[in-house]
Every structure is written in structure tokens, then in C-alpha cells.
C-alpha positions as CSV (number, residue, x, y, z in Angstrom):
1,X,0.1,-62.2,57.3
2,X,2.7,-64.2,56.0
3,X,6.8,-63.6,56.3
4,X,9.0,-63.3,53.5
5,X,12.4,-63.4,52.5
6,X,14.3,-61.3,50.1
7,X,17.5,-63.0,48.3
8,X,19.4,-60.8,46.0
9,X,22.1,-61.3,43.7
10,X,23.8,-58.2,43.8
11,X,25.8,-59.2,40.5
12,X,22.7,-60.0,38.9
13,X,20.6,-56.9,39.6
14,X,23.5,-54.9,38.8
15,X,22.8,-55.9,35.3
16,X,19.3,-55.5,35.5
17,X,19.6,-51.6,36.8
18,X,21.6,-51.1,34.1
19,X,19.4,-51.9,31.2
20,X,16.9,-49.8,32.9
21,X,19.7,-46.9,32.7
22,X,21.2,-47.4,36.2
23,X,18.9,-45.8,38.9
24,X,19.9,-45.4,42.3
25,X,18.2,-47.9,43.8
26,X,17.1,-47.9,47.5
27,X,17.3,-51.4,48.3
28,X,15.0,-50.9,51.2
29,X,12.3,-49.7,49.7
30,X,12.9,-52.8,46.8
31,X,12.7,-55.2,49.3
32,X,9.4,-53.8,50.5
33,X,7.5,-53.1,47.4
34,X,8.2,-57.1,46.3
35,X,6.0,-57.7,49.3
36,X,2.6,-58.5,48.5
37,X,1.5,-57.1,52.1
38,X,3.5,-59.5,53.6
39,X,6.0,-58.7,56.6
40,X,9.6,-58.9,56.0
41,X,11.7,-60.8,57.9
42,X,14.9,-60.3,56.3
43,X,16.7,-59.2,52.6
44,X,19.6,-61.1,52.0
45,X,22.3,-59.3,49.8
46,X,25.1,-61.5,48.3
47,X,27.9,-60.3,46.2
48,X,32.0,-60.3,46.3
49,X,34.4,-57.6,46.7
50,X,36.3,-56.0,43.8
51,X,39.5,-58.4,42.9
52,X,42.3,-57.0,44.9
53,X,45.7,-57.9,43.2
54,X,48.9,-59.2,46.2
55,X,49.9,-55.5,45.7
56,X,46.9,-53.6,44.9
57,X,46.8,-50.7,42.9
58,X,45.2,-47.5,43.1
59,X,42.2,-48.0,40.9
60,X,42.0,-51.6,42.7
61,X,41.8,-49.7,46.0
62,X,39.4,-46.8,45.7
63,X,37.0,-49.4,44.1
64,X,37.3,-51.9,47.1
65,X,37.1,-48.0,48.8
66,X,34.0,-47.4,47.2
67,X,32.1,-50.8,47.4
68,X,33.5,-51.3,51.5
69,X,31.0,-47.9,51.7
70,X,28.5,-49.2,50.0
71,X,28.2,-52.6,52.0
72,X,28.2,-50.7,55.8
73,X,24.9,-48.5,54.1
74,X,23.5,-52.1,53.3
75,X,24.4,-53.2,56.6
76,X,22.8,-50.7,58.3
77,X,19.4,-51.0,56.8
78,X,16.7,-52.7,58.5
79,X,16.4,-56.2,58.6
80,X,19.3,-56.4,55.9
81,X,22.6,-58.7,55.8
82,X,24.9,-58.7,53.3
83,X,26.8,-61.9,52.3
84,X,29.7,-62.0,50.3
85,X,31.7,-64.6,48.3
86,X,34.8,-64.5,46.6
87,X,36.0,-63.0,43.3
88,X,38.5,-65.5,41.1
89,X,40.7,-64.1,38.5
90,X,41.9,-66.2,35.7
91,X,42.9,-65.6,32.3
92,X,41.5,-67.4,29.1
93,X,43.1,-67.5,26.0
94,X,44.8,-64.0,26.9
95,X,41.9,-62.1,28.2
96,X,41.4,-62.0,32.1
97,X,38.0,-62.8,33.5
98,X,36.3,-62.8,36.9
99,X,34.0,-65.4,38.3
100,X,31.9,-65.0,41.5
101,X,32.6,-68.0,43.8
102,X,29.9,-69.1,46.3
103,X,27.3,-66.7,46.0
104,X,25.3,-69.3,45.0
105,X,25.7,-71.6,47.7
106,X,25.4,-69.3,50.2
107,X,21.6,-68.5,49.0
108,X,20.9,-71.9,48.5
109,X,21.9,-72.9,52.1
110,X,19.6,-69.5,53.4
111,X,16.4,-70.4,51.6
112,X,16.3,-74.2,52.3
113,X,17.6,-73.3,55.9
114,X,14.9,-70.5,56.5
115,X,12.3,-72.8,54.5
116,X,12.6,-76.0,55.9
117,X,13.0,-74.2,59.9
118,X,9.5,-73.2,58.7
119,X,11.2,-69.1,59.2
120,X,9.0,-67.9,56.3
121,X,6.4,-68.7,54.1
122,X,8.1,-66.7,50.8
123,X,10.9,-66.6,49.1
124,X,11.5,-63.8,47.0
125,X,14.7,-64.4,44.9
126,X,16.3,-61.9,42.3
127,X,18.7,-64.2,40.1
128,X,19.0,-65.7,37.0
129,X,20.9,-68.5,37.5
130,X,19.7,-72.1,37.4
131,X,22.4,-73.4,40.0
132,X,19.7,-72.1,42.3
133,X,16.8,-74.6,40.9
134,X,17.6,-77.7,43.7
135,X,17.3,-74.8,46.3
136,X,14.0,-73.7,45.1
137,X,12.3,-77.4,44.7
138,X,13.5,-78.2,48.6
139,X,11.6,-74.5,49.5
140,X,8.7,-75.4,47.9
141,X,8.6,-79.1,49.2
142,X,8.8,-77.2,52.4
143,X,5.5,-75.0,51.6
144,X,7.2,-72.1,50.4
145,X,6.1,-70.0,47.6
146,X,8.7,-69.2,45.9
147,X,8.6,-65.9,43.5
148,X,11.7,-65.0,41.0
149,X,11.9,-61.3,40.1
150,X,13.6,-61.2,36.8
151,X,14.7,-58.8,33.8
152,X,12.3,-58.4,31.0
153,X,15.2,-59.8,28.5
154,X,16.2,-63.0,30.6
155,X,14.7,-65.4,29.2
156,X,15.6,-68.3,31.7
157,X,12.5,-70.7,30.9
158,X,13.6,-73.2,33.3
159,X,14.6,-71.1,36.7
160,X,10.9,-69.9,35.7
161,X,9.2,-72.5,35.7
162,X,10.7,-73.7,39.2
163,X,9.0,-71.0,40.8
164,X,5.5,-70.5,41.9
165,X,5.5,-67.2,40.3
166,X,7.5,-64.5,37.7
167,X,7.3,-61.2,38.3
168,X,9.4,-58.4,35.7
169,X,12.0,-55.7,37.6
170,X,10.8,-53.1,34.8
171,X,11.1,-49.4,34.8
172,X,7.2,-49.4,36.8
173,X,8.8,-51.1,39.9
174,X,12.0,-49.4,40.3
175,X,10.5,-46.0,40.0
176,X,8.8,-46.6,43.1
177,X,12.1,-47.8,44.5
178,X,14.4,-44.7,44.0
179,X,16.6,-43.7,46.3
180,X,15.6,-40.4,48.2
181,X,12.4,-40.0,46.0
182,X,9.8,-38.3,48.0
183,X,6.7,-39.9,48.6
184,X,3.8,-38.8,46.0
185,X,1.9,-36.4,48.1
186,X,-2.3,-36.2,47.1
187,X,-3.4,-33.5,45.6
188,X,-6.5,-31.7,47.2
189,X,-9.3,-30.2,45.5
190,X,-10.1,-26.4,46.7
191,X,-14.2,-25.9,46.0
């Protein structure tokens, strides 16, 4: 049985979930049902806080509120760690925009440090971002398989074809991933 690794990008699957209508997804059970039969050794989380303003204000403090409980549930999961990067505010032409900073780099340094230390022998990486291509070609070089879990509308031909394999986060997958949906219990014949 081989190990695996799960790397999410939290900002990423966020948009995912919600073209699938936003389920509440248990990311425990997510990280296990990409396994193939093989034996986790660890999901990897990355995201960034909610911009906090020098003086933030109250909508700026019950979402930091809000995503500071979310995080400790992650964190308590097994086998789980939660990395986070930073959020940059800047304003263009007018309108203000966000950009995650090093949430990238931070899964490129896991995978080709877990790879290369010979740690596991997959990579499973939800992303769709092509910054994380070198990463993958140094895990593979290393004799990892490398397997990208996608959205069925990202069409991101060439993070796909720097994995091994694609696989689709459709509405099949996450309905076995629900958070607090009971197990399907089998139905017995009375003769």
C-alpha cells in the first residue's frame, strides 16, 4: 500500500464547491475518498486569512471571527495541517482587489520536500494554477504519481497534462463527502 498526500487550495476549491451549489464539505472524508486504497499520510490545507484593515472593522472582524473557527476544526482533524499565506490588497484603476501571496510556494516546497525525502509515493493536488507545474515535474522525477483533482469547467490543458492523472470534483464525489451525512446503511431482504 502506497502513501499519499493531499494538497488543497482552499481558494481554489472554494470555487469549485460553489459551482456545485456550495455543500458542506467534510474535508476529512474528501481527503480519504481521493485515495485509491492508499493510506494517508497527511492533507495539506493552504489558504490566507480574510484582509484585516490597521483598524479593522466589524464586518472585517467577525469574518476573520468566522474563518479563525473554521481553521482550529481543520486543525483538529486527523492527519491535517493547515497552511496559510498572506492576503494583499491593492487597488486597480479604482476597484480594490485581493491577491493570495505564497500559497503557492508553500505547496510547492511540501510536495518536492515530501517527494524527493521519498515520504510518499502520491500526490494528490486540488489547484488550478500552473505556478505549481515545476513542483509537479521534480515529484514525478522523484517517482511520484502525481494526480490533479479539478472542476469540470477548468479547462487548464497544461497543469493537465503535467500530471500523471485527471480526475473531475463533480457532484458524484462530493456527495459522498458531506459533512455529517450518515453512512448508507444496506438494506436487508426479509423472506
Amino acid at each position: 500500500m502506497d502513501k499519499y498526500t493531499v494538497f488543497i487550495d482552499a481558494g481554489y476549491l472554494s470555487k469549485v464547491l460553489q459551482h456545485l451549489g456550495n455543500p458542506k464539505l467534510d474535508y476529512l472524508k474528501f481527503s480519504e475518498a481521493v485515495s485509491d486504497g492508499d493510506k494517508r499520510l497527511r492533507t495539506y490545507y493552504y489558504d490566507c486569512a480574510p484582509y484585516q484593515s490597521s483598524t479593522p472593522t466589524p464586518d472585517e472582524k467577525k469574518r476573520k471571527a468566522g474563518f479563525d473557527r473554521f481553521q482550529q476544526i481543520l486543525k483538529r482533524l486527523e492527519r491535517f495541517d493547515v497552511r496559510l499565506g498572506k492576503l494583499k490588497k491593492f487597488t486597480v484603476d479604482g476597484t480594490v482587489r485581493y491577491e493570495q501571496k505564497m500559497v503557492d510556494i508553500l505547496m510547492a516546497i511540501e510536495l518536492v520536500r515530501l517527494a524527493v525525502g521519498k515520504h510518499i509515493q502520491r500526490a494528490v493536488i486540488v489547484t488550478n494554477d500552473t505556478d505549481f507545474i515545476p513542483a509537479i515535474n521534480v515529484a514525478k522525477d522523484a517517482g511520484v504519481i502525481v494526480t490533479l483533482y479539478r472542476g469540470a469547467s477548468d479547462h487548464n490543458d497544461a497543469l493537465r497534462e503535467a500530471c500523471d492523472e485527471s480526475k473531475l470534483i463533480d457532484k458524484a464525489l462530493i456527495s459522498n463527502c458531506l459533512f455529517n451525512k450518515a453512512p448508507k446503511k444496506k438494506v436487508s431482504k426479509k423472506k
